[in-house]
C-alpha positions as a Python dict, from the first residue, in 0.01 Angstrom:
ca = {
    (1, 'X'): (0, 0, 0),
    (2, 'X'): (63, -359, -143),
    (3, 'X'): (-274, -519, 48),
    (4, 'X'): (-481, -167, -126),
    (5, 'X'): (-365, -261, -477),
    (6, 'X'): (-399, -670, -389),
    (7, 'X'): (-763, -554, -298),
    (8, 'X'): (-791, -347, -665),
    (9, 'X'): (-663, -604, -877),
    (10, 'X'): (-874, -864, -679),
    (11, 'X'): (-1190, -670, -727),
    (12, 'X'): (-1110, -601, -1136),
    (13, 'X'): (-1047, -988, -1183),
    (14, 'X'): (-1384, -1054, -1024),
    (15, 'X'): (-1547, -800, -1240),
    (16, 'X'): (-1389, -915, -1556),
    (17, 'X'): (-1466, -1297, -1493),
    (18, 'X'): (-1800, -1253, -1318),
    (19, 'X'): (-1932, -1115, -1682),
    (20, 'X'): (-2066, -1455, -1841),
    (21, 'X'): (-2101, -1468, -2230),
    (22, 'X'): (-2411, -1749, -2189),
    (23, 'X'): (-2684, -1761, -2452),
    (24, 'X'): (-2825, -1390, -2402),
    (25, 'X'): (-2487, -1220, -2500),
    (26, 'X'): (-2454, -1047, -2824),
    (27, 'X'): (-2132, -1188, -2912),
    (28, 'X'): (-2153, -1287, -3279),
    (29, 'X'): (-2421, -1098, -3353),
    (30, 'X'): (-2405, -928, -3732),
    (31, 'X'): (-2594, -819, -3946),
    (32, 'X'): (-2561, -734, -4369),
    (33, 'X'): (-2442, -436, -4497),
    (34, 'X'): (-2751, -219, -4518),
    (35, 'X'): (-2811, 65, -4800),
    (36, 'X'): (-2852, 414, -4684),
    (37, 'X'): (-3104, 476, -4998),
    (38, 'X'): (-3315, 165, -4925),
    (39, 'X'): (-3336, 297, -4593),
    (40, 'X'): (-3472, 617, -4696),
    (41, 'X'): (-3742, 433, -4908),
    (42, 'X'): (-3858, 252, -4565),
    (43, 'X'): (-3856, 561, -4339),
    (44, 'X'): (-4108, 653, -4592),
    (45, 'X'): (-4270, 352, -4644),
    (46, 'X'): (-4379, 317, -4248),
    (47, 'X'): (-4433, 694, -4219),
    (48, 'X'): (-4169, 770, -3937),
    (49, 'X'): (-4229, 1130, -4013),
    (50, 'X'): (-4550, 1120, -3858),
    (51, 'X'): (-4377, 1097, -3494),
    (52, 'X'): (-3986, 1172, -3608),
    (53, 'X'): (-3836, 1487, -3736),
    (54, 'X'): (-3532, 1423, -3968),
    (55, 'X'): (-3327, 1699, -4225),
    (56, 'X'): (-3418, 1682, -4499),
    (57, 'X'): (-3735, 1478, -4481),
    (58, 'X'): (-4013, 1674, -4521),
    (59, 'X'): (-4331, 1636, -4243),
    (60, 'X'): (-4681, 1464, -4339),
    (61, 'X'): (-4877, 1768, -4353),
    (62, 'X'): (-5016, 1910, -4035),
    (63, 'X'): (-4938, 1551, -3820),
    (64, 'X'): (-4586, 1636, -3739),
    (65, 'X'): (-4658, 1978, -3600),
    (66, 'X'): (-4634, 1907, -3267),
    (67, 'X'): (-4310, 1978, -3099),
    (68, 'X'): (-4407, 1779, -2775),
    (69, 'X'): (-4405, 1452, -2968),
    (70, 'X'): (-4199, 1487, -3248),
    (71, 'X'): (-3903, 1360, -3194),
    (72, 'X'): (-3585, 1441, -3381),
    (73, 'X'): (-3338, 1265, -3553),
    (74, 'X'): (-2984, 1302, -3670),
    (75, 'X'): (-2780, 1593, -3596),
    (76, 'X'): (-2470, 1644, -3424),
    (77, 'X'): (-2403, 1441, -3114),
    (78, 'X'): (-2136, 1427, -2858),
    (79, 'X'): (-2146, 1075, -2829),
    (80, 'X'): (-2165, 833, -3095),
    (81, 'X'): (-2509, 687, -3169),
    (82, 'X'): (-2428, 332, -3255),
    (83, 'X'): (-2603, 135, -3490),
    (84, 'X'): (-2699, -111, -3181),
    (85, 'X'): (-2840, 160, -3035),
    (86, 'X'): (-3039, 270, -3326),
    (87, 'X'): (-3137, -92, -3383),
    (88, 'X'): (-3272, -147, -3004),
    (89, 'X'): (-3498, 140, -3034),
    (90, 'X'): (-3689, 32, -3384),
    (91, 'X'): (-3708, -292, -3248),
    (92, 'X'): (-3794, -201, -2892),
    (93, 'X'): (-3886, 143, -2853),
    (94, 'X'): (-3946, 150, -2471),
    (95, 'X'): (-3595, 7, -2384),
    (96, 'X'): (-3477, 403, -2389),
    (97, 'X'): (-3682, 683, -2388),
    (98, 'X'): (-3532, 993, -2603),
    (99, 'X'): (-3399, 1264, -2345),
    (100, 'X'): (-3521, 1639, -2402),
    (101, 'X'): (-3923, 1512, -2446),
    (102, 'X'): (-4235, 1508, -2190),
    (103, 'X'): (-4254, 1179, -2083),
    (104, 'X'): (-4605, 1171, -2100),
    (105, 'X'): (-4588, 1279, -2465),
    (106, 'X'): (-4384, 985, -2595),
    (107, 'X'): (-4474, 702, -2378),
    (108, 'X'): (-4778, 582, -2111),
    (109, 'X'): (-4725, 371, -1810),
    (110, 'X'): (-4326, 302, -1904),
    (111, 'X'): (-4456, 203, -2292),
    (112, 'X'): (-4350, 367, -2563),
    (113, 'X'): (-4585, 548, -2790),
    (114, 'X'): (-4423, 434, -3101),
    (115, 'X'): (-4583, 149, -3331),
    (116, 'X'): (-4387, -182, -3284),
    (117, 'X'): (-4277, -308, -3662),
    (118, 'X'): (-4176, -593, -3574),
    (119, 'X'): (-4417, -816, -3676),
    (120, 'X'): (-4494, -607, -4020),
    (121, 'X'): (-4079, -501, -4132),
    (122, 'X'): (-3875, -744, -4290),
    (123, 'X'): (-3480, -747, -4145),
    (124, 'X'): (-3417, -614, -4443),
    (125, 'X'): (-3609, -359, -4463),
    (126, 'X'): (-3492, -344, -4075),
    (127, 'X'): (-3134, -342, -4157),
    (128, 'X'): (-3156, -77, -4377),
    (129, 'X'): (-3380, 147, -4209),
    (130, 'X'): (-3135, 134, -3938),
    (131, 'X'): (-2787, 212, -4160),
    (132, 'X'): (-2971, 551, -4313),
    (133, 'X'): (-3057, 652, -3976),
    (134, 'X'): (-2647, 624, -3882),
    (135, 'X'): (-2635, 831, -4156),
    (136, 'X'): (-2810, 1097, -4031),
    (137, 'X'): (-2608, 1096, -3751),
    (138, 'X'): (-2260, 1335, -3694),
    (139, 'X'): (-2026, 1266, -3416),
    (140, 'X'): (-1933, 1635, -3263),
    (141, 'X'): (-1559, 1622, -3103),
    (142, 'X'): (-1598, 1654, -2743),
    (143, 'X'): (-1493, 2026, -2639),
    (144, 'X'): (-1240, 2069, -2350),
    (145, 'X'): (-1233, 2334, -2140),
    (146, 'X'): (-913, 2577, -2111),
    (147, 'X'): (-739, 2620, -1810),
    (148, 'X'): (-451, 2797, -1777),
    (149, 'X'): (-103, 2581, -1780),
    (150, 'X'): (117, 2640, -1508),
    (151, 'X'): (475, 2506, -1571),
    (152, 'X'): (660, 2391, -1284),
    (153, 'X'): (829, 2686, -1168),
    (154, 'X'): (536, 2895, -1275),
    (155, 'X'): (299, 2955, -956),
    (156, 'X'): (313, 2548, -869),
    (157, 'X'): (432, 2499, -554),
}
């Protein structure tokens, strides 16, 4: 018993000091407070809706009528979309490919279909673009399932 927990805490401390904060981590990373409204204004601006489907935001005419490629935005979620995670994917849209989508409609040969901004969006327009989408966003409690509860002299041997 004492050499398997010797063995557990030996392999967590080697986990936790194998992790090296070097000059790729994020740590100390920020950026400004973004405005949801501005943020609105740039959706616009680059057209998202041509590829995205968001409440609220009405479609360019007949170009967002494709359910194959449009990909939605927003909603309920069971797991919170954070705004690294929304800022990695304008940024560089084939790190993550949405789930729920033909591959084939949203990306070729591992590369995303979606126009790269970066060159063309300023960070602020980039920052917030990024806080009105985390707008759009609602965090759904996760739902546990019932089982029955058997006290201890109920049926518990």
């Amino acid at each position: 018993m004492k050499y398997s927990i010797l063995c557990l805490f030996a392999f967590v401390a080697v986990g936790l000091f194998s992790c090296d904060l070097g000059p790729e981590s994020p740590k100390g990373f920020s950026l400004p407070e973004g405005s949801i409204d501005e943020g609105k204004l740039v959706f616009l601006k680059y057209q998202c809706v041509a590829c995205h489907t968001l409440e609220g935001i009405e479609p360019l005419s007949d170009q967002n009528n494709n359910p194959k490629f449009s990909v939605f935005l927003g909603g309920g979620k069971t797991e919170v979309k954070t705004y690294a995670d929304l800022l990695t994917s304008v940024i560089n849209p084939s790190h993550k490919f949405a789930n729920g989508y033909e591959l084939d409609s949203i990306q070729t040969d591992g590369v995303s279909q979606m126009t790269v901004y970066n060159d063309v969006m300023t960070v602020t327009e980039l920052v917030n673009l990024v806080t009105f989408l985390q707008s759009n966003y609602e965090l759904i409690p996760f739902k546990r399932s019932d089982y029955p509860y058997y006290g201890y002299n109920e049926g518990v041997k």
